[in-house]
C-alpha positions as CSV (number, residue, x, y, z in Angstrom):
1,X,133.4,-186.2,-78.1
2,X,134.5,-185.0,-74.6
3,X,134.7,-181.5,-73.1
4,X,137.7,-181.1,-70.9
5,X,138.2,-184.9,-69.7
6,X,134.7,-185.6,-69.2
7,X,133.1,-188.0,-71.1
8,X,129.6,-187.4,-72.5
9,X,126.8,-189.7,-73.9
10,X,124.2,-189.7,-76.6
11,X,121.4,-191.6,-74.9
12,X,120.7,-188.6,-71.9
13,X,122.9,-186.3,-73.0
14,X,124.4,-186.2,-69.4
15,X,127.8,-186.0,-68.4
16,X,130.3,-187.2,-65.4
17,X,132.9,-184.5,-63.9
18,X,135.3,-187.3,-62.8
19,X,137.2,-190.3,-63.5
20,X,134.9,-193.2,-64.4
21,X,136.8,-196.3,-63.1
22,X,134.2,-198.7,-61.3
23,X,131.2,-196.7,-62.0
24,X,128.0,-197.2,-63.6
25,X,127.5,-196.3,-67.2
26,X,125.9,-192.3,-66.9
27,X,123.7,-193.4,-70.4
28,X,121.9,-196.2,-68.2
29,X,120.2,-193.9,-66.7
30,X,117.2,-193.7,-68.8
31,X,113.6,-195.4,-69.0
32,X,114.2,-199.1,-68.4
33,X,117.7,-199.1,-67.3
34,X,118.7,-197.9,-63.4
35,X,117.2,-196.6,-61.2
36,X,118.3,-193.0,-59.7
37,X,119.8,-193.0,-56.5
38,X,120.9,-190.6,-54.0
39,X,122.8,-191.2,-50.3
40,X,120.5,-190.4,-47.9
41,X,117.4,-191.8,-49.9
42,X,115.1,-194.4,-48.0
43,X,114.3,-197.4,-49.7
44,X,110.7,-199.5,-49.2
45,X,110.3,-196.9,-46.3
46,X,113.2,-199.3,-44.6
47,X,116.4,-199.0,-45.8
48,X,118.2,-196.0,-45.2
49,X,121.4,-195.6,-48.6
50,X,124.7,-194.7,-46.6
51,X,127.7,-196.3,-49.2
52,X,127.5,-198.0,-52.5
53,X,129.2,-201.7,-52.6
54,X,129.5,-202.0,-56.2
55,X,127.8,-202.0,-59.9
56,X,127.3,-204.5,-62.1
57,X,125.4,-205.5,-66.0
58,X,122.2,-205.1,-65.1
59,X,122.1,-203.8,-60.8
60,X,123.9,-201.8,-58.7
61,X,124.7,-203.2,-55.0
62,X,124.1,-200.7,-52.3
63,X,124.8,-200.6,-48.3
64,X,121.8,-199.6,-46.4
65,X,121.1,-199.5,-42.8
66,X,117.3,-201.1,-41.5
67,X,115.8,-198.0,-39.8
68,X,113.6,-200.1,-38.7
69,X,115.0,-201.8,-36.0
70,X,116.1,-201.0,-32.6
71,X,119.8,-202.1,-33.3
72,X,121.5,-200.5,-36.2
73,X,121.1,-203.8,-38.9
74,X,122.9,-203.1,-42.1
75,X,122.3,-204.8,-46.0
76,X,122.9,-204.5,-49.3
77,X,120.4,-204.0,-51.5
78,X,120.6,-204.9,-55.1
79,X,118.2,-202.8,-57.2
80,X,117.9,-204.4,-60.6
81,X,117.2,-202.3,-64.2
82,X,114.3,-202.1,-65.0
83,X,114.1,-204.3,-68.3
84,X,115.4,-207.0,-66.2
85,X,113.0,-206.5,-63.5
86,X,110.6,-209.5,-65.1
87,X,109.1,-212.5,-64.3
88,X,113.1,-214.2,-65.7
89,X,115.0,-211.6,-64.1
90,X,118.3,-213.9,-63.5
91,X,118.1,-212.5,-59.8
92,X,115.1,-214.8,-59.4
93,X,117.1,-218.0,-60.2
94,X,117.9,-218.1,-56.5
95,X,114.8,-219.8,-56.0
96,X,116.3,-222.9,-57.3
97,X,118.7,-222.7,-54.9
98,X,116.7,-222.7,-51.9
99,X,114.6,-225.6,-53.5
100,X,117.8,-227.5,-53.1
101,X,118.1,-226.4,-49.3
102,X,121.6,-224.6,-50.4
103,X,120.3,-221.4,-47.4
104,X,120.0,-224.2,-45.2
105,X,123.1,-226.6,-44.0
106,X,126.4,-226.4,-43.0
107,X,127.4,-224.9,-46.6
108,X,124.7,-222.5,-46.3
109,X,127.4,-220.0,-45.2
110,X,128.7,-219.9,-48.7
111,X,126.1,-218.8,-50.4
112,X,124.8,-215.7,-50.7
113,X,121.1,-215.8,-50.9
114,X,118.4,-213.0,-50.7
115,X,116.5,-212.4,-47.5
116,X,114.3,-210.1,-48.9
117,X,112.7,-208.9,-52.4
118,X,110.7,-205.6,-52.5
119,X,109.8,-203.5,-56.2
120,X,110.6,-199.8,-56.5
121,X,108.7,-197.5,-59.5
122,X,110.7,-194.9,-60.3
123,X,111.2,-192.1,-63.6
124,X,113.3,-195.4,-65.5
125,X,109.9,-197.6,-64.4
126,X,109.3,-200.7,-62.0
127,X,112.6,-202.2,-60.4
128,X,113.1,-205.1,-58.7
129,X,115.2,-204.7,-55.1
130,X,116.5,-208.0,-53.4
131,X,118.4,-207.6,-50.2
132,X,121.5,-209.4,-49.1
133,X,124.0,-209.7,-46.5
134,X,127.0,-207.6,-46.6
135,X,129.9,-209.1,-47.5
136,X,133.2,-208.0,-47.8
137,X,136.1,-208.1,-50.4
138,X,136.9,-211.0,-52.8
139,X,138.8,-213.9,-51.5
140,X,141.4,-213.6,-54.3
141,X,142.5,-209.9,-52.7
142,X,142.2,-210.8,-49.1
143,X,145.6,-210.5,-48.4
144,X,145.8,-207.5,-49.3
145,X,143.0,-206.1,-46.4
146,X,143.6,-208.3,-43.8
147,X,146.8,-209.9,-42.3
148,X,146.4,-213.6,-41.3
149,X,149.2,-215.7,-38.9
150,X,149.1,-218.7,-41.6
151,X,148.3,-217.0,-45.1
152,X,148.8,-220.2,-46.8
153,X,146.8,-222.3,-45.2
154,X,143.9,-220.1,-45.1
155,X,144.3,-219.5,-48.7
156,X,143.6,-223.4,-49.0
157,X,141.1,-223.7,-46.8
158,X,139.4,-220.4,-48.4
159,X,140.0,-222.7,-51.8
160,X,138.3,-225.5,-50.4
161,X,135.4,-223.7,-49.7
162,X,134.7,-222.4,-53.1
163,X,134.8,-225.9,-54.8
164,X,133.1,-227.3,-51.9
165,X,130.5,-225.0,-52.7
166,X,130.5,-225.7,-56.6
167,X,130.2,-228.9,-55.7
168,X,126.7,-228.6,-54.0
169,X,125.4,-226.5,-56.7
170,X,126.2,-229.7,-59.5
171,X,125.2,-232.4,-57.0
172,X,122.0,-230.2,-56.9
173,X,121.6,-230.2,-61.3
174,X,123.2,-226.8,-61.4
175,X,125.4,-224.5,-62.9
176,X,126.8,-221.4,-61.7
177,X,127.9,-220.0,-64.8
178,X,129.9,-217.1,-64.2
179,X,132.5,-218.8,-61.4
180,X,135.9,-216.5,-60.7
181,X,136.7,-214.7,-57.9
182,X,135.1,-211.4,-58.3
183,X,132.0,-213.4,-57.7
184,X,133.4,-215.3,-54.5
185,X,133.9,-212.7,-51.3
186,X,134.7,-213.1,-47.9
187,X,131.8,-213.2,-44.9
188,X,131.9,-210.2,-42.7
189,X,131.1,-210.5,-38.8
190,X,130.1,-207.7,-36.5
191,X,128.6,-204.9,-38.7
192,X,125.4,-204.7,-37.1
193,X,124.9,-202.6,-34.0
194,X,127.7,-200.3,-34.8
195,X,126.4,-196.9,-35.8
196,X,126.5,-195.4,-39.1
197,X,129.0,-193.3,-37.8
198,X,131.2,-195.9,-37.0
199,X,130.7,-198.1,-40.5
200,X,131.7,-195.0,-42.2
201,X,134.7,-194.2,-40.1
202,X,135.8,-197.7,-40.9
203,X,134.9,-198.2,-44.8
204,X,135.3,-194.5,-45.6
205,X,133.1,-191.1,-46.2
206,X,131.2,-192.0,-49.8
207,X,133.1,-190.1,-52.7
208,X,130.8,-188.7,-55.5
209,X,131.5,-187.0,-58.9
210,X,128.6,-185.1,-60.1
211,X,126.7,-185.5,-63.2
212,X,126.1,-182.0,-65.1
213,X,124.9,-181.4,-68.6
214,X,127.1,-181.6,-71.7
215,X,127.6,-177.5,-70.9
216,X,128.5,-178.2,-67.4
217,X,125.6,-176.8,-65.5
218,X,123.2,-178.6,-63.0
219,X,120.8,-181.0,-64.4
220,X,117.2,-181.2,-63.7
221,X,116.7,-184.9,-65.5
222,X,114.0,-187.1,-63.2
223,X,115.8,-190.3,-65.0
224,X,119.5,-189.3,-63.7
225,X,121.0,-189.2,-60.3
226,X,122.8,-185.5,-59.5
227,X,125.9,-187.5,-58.9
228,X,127.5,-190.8,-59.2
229,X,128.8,-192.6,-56.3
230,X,132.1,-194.5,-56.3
231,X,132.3,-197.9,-54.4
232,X,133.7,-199.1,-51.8
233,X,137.4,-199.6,-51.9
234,X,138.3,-202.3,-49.9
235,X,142.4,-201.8,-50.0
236,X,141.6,-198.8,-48.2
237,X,139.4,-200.0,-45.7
238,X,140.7,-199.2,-42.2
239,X,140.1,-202.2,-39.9
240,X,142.0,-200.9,-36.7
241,X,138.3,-198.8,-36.5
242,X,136.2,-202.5,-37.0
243,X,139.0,-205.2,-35.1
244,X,140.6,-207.3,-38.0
245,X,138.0,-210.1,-37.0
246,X,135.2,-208.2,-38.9
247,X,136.0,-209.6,-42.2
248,X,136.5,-213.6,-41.9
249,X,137.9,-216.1,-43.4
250,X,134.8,-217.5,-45.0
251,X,134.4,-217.6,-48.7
252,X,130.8,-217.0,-49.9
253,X,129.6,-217.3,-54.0
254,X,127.5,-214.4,-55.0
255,X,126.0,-213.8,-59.0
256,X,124.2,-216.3,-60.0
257,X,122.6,-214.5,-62.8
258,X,124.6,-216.6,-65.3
259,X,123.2,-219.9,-63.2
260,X,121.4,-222.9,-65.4
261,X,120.0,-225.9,-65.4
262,X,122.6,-228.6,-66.0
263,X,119.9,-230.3,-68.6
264,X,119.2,-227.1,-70.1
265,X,122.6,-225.5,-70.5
266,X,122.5,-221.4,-72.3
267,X,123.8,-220.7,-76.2
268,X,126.0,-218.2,-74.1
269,X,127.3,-217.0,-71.1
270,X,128.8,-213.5,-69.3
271,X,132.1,-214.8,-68.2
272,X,135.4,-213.2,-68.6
273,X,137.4,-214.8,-71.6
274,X,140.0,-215.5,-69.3
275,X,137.8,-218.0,-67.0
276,X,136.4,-219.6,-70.4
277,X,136.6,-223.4,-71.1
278,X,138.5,-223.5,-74.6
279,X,135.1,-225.7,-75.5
280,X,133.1,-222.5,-75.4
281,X,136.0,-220.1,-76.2
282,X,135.9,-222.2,-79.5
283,X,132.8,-223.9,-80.0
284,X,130.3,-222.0,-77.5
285,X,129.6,-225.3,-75.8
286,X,128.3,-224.9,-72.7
287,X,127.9,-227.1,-69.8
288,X,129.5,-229.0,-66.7
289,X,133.0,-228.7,-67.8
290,X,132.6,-225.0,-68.1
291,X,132.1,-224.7,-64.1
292,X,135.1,-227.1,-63.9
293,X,137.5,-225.1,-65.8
294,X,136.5,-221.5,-64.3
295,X,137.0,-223.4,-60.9
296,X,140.4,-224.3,-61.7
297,X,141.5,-220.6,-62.7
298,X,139.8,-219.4,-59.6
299,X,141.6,-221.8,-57.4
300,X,145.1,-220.5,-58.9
301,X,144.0,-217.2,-58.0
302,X,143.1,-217.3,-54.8
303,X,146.2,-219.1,-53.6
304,X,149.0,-216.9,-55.7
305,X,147.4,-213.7,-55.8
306,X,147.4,-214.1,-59.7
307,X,146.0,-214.5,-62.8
308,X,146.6,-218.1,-64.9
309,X,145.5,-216.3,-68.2
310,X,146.0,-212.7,-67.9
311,X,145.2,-210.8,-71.4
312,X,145.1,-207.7,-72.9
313,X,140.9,-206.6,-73.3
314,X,140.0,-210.4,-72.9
315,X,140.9,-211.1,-76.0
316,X,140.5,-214.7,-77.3
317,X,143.3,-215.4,-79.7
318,X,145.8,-213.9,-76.8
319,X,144.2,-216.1,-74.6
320,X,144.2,-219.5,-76.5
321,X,148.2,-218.4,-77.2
322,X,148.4,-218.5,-73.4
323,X,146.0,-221.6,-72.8
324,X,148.4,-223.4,-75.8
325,X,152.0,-222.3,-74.5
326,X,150.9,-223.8,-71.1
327,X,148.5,-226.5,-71.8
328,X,149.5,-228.0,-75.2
329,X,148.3,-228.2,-79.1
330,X,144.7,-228.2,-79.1
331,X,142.7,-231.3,-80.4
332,X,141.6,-231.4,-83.4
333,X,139.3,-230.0,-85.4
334,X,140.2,-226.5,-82.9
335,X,143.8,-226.7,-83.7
336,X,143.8,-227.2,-88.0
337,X,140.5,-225.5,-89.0
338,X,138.1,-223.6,-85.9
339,X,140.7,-221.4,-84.1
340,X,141.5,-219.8,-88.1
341,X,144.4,-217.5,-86.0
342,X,146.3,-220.0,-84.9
343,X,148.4,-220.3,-87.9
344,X,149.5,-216.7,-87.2
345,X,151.4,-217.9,-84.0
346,X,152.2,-221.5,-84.1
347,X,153.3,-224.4,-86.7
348,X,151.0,-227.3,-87.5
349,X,152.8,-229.5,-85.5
350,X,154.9,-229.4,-82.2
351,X,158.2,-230.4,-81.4
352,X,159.8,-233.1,-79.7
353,X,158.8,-232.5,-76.2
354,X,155.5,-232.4,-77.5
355,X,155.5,-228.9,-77.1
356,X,153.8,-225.8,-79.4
357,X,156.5,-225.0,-82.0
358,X,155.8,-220.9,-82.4
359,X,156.1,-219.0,-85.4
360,X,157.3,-215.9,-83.8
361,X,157.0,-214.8,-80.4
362,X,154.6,-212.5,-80.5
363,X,150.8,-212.1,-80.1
364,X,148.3,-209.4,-82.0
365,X,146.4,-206.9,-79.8
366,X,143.1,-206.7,-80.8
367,X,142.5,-203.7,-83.2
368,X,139.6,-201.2,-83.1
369,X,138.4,-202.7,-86.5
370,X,137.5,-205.8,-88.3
371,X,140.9,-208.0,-88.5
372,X,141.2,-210.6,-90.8
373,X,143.4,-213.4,-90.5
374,X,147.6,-212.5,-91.6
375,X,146.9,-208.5,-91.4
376,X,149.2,-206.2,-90.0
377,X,148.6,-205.2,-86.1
378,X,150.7,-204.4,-82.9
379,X,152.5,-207.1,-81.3
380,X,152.6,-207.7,-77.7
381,X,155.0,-210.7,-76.3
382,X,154.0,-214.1,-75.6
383,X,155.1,-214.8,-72.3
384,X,156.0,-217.5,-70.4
385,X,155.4,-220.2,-68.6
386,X,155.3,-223.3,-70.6
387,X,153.3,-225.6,-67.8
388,X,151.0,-225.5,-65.0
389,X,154.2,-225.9,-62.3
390,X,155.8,-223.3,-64.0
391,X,152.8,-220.9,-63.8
392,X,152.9,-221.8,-59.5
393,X,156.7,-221.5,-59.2
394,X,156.2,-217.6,-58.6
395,X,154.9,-218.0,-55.3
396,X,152.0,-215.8,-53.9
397,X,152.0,-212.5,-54.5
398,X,149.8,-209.2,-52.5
399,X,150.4,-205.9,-51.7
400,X,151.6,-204.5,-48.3
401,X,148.7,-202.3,-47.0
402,X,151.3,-201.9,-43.9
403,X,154.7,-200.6,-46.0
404,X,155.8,-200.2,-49.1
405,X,155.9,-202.6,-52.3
406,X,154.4,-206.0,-52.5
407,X,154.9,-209.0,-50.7
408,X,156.1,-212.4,-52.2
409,X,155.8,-216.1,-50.4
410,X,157.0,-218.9,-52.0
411,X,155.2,-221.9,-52.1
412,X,156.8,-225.3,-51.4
413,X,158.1,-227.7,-53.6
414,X,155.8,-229.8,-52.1
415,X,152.6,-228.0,-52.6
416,X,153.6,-227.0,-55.8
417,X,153.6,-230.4,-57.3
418,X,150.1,-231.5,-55.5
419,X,148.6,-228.0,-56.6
420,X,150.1,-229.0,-60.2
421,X,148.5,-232.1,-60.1
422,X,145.6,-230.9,-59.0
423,X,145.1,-228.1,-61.7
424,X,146.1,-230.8,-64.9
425,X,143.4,-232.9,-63.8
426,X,141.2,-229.9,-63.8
427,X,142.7,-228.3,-67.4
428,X,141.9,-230.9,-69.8
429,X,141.0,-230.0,-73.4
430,X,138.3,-232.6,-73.0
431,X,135.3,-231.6,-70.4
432,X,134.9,-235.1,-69.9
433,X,138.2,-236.4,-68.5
434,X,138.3,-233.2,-66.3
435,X,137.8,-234.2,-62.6
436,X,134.2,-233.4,-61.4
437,X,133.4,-230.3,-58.3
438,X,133.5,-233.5,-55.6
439,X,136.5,-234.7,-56.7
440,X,138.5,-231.8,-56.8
441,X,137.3,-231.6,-53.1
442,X,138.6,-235.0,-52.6
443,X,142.2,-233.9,-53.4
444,X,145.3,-234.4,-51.4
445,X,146.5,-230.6,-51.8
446,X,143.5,-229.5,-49.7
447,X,144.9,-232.3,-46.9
448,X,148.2,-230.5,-46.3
């Protein structure tokens, strides 16, 4: 139930008075879950809380400035639930990391690696805190903060980066697991020794909506914040305040929560469906080829300004309609027996061309109940394209933080046929024939 437009919970019986895109969850606030946490509050005695930089499963990610120095230092500090603040806490798999040397190098840039790890007990119990640099937005939105003389060929060396970086990580024995490009955001330059004054000026005041009880009257719950802060937005950032130089073009991998052991690969994973290998998507096979296959999406991304496999709610059988239309039939057994939808959407076998021969052209939505296989449901079109060149043929596409509407480049006939030819080597049904992290590094389309 909701009273007037707010949304309310069972678990606290708390409340938020405003919209709730890209906030935390108001029911995680209980014993074991987040802790509370106000602006102005001082962390470990150190670090004062002036914005929030984002939420996430299991943490939210805020920006703090070191009161103990001399120079204004800023840092975000990640403060982790409290049922995940244990000896496994996925945070900790960093260590791994800087067993390999990966904080150390001349790829140590690109990774984002704690520089310090304090606890916090609180009402919801003991939380882990780690603290990391501040980074900026994600490389696949860059465009749309910051204006760059060559866009293209930033976009490709901000491309080569990321696989230059997944590259270390498998060289090294490991996976990153949850590889797209809200886990891959740009280095920042020039924060620290500005005042708080001046951060805020540039990034924006902190907007709040305030928690209340399911009457709407102040709470007084230990376990709950009084408010809940929203993000920041980095669309809106103003960087005439900062010089357009604060935020660089140096890509640097975050999250590696989902990270494993290449021996040891998980039963599961947290990535978006539509950054899924069609080997888990079908199978829940994990490995290698999942990293490969994420890669690929997130390179597409961060060079048009789009998603390959866009769906409604991530759901699968839209997705493998997409991944089909574009890629081909799947092998065998996927395409005649595991994915059971399939025969909702395309005929056993494919045409000429070797092309998917559809049944109709349209897709289910995902329902709010069970579905079985041939039930009635909403449609949604399939849409095109049919192949990887036709998926590039668009161009690039961001929005115009300086006038009205978008913006649209196209990309060369040229690059479009080596960035084709990159991304079919990389979306092969079989993980084994895809190209490995060092190869796609090797490529011709990042020598243009």
């Amino acid at each position: 139930p909701t009273r007037d437009g707010m949304e309310e919970f069972k678990d606290n019986s708390l409340v938020v008075d405003g919209r709730l895109t890209a906030l935390e969850k108001v029911y995680d606030y209980e014993p074991g879950r987040h802790h509370p946490v106000h602006l102005g509050d001082l962390l470990n005695k150190r670090y004062e809380v002036i914005h929030k930089l984002g939420s996430g499963g299991y943490a939210n990610v805020w920006l703090c400035c070191d009161d103990t120095s001399d120079v204004p230092q800023f840092a975000a500090v990640k403060i982790i639930m409290a049922e995940e603040s244990t000896y496994d806490c996925p945070e900790l798999r960093v260590n791994k990391l800087k067993a390999l040397g990966l904080d150390e190098g001349p790829l140590a840039e690109h990774f984002c690696l704690p520089q310090d790890k304090f606890d916090i007990s609180g009402p919801n119990g003991q939380h882990y805190a780690f603290v990391y640099p501040v980074l900026g937005p994600r490389v696949s939105r860059l465009l749309n903060v910051v204006r760059f003389r060559d866009p293209e060929r930033i976009l490709r060396e901000l491309s080569l980066q990321t696989a230059k970086a997944m590259a270390a990580l498998h060289l090294g024995g490991i996976c990153h697991g949850d590889f797209r490009p809200a886990n891959i955001l740009a280095r920042i330059s020039g924060l620290d020794g500005l005042s708080k004054h001046d951060i805020l000026q540039a990034l924006g005041q902190p907007k709040t909506t305030k928690v209340t009880t399911r009457s709407g009257e102040n709470h007084n719950e230990p376990i709950a914040p009084q408010y809940l802060v929203y993000p920041i937005s980095w669309d809106d950032v103003e960087l005439s305040a900062l010089g357009e130089s604060f935020i660089t073009d140096k890509a640097c991998v975050i999250d590696f929560g989902e990270s494993f052991d290449i021996s040891e690969p998980p039963q599961d994973i947290g990535i978006p469906q539509i950054y899924c290998s069609p080997e888990y998507t079908v199978d829940k096979v994990v490995g290698v080829g999942s990293d490969i296959w994420a890669l690929g999406c997130t390179l597409f991304e961060i060079r048009t300004g789009r998603k390959l496999f866009d769906t409604f709610d991530d759901d699968q059988d839209e997705y493998l309609c997409k991944m089909v239309m574009m890629l081909g039939k799947l092998p065998e057994t996927w395409w005649s027996t595991t994915w059971e939808a399939r025969k909702l959407f395309f005929e056993d076998n494919v045409d000429g061309d070797g092309c998917v021969v559809e049944i109709r052209r349209e897709l289910l939505q995902p329902d709010t109940g069970d579905r079985e296989v041939g039930c009635e449901a909403s449609v949604v079109q399939v849409p095109e394209p049919r192949s990887i060149k036709d998926a590039i043929i668009p161009g690039l596409f961001y929005e115009n933080r300086y006038g009205p509407g978008g913006v649209r480049h196209d990309i060369s006939q040229e690059e479009t046929d080596l960035l084709s030819d990159l991304l079919m080597k990389i979306f092969r049904y079989n993980p084994k024939e895809r190209l490995t992290a060092s190869q796609v590094v090797d490529h011709a389309w990042f020598k243009l």
